[in-house]
C-alpha positions, 0 to 999 in steps of 0.5 A: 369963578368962585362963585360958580364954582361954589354952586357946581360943587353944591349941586354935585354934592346934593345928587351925588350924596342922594345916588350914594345913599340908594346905591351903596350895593353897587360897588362899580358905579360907587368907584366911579362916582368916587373917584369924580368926587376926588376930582371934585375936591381938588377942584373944589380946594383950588376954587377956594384957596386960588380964586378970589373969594366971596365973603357971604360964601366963604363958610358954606364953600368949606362946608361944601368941600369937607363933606365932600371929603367924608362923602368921598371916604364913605364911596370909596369904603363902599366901593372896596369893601369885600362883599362875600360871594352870592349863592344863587339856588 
């Protein structure tokens, strides 16, 4: 599990900082997204203090799920920030 675990979370974190990079005007998806991410770090904190842990793994495992959080605190600043009304002319 713990393994597994490790490689969904990393794969997720890849496309998910990749989307966050080119969409940062597109405040719905960025809630979506951030919000999955809160999902992902619970999940991603329980695989790692519950599941029996990999030793070769350990590290990256903590990488994963911090950057995960500063990823997840950057689309939620995205995603609710004010962003002044557009003129159309």
């Amino acid at each position: 599990m713990f393994t597994t675990s490790f490689w969904i979370l990393a794969v997720w974190l890849i496309i998910n900082g990749i989307w966050t990079c080119f969409a940062t005007k597109n405040q719905d998806l960025m809630k979506w997204f951030g919000w999955i991410n809160v999902i992902a770090i619970v999940w991603g904190f329980w695989a790692f203090y519950g599941a029996v842990s990999v030793a070769s793994l350990t590290g990256w495992f903590t990488t994963v799920n911090w950057v995960n959080v500063v990823l997840a605190i950057c689309q939620f600043y995205l995603a609710y920030r004010h962003m002044p009304a557009t003129r159309n002319s």
